[in-house]
C-alpha positions as CSV (number, residue, x, y, z in Angstrom):
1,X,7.4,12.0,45.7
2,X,8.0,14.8,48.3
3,X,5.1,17.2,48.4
4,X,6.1,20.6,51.0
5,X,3.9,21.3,53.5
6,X,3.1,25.0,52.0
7,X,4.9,26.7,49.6
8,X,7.7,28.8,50.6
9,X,7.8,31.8,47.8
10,X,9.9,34.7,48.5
11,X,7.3,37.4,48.1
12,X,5.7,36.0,51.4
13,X,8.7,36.3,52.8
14,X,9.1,38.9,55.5
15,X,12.0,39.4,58.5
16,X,10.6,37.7,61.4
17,X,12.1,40.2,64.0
18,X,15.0,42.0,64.5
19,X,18.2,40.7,63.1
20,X,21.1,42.1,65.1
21,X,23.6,39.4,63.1
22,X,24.2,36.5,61.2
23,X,22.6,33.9,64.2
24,X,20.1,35.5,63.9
25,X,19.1,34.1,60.6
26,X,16.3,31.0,61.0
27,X,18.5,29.2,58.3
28,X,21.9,29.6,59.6
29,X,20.7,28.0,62.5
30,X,19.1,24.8,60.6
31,X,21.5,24.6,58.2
32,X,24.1,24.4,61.4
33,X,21.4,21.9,63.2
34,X,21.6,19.9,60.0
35,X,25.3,20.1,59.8
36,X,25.9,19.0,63.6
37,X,23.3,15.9,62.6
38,X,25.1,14.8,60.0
39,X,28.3,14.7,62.2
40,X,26.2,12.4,64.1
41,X,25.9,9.9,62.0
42,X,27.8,6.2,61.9
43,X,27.3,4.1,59.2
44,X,26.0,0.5,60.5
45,X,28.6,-2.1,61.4
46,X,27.9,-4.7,58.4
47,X,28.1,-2.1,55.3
48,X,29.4,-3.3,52.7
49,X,32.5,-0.9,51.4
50,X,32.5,0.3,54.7
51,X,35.7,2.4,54.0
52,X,34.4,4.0,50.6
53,X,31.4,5.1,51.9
54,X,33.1,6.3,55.3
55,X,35.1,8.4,52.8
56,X,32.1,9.5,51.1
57,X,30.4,10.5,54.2
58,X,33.5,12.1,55.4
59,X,33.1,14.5,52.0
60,X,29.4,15.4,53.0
61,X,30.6,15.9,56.5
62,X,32.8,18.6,54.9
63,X,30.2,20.3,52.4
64,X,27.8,20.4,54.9
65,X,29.7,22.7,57.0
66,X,30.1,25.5,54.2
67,X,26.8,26.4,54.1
68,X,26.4,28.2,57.3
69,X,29.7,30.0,56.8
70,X,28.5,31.1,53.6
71,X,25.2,32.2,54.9
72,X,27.5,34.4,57.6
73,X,29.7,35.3,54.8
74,X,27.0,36.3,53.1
75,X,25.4,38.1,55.9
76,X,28.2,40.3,56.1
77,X,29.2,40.9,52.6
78,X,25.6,42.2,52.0
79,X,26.4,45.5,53.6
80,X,29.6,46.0,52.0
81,X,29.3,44.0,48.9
82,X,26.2,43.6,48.1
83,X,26.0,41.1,44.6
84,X,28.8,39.5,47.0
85,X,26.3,38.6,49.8
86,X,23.8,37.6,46.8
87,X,26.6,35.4,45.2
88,X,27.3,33.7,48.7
89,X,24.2,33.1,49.3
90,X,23.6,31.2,45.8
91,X,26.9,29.4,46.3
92,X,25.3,28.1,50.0
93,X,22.6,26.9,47.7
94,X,24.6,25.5,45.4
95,X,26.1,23.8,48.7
96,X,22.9,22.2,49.5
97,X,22.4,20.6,46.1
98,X,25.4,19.0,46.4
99,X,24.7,17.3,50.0
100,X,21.4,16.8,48.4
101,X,22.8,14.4,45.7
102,X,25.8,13.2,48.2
103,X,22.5,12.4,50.4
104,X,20.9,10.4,47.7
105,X,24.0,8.3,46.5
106,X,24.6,7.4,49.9
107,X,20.6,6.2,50.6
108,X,21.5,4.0,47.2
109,X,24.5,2.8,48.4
110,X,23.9,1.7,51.6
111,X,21.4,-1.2,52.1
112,X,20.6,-0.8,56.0
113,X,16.7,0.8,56.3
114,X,17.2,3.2,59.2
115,X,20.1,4.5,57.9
116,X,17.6,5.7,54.5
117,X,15.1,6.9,56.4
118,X,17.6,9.7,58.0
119,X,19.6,10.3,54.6
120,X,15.6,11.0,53.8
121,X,14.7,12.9,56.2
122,X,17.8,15.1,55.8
123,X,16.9,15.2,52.5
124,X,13.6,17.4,52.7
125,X,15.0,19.1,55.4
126,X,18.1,20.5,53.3
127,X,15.4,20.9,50.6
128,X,13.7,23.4,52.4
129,X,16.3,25.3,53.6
130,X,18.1,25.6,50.0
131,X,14.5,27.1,49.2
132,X,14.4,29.7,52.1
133,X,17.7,30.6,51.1
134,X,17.2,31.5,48.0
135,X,14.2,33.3,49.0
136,X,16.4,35.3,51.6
137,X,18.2,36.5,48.5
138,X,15.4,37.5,46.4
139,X,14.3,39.4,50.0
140,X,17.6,41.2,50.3
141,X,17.4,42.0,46.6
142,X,13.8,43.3,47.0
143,X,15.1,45.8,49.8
144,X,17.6,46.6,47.7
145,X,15.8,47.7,45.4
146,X,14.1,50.3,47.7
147,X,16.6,52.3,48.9
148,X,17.5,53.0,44.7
């Protein structure tokens, strides 16, 4: 079982310098690092249902991407629309469960070992990031708070 590092709770949570936009955000650039890598990957020549699974990694491929637009989205909406920037931020979380469970039916499916261990290690990478996302949120709603 996957045991983080340290754990990442929102009230430790603080801006790490000045945010001028969106790329500025530590998890709009991992979640688009994570995206580009799963881009990256080929399944192995001998897999068996080849074409299925190339379907099914052409899906993650395509949910991966929406979580940094969301996260820009959501950067955005926050100053206009605030519960809007909150709701895209859970929907890019939501995002992230969903490459999460693409990830693991795809380390089940396929029987080549390498292949695992980066479905894997994508794995705790995008389980850290849905974290720090929702800890984002709770950040944004703490500040919002404040100026009440």
């Amino acid at each position: 079982m996957y045991k983080p590092k340290s754990k990442l709770e929102y009230r430790k949570f603080r801006v790490r310098g000045h945010i001028r936009s969106f790329r500025d955000l530590e998890i709009y650039k991992q979640t688009t690092l994570l995206s580009s890598q799963i881009y990256g990957i080929d399944l192995p020549p001998k897999t068996k249902g080849k074409k299925l699974l190339e379907e099914e990694l052409e899906i993650l491929r395509n949910i991966s991407k929406q979580i940094p637009r969301l996260i820009a989205e959501a950067y955005g909406d926050r100053f206009t629309d605030f519960s809007g920037g909150c709701n895209k931020l859970e929907q890019a979380a939501q995002q992230t469960s969903q490459v999460i469970a693409k990830l693991d039916f795809l380390i089940a499916a396929i029987e080549h070992q390498e292949t695992q261990q980066i479905f894997v290690k994508l794995i705790r990478r995008y389980q850290t990031q849905k974290r720090k996302t929702l800890n984002l949120k709770k950040a944004w709603e703490r500040i919002e708070e404040k100026r009440k």
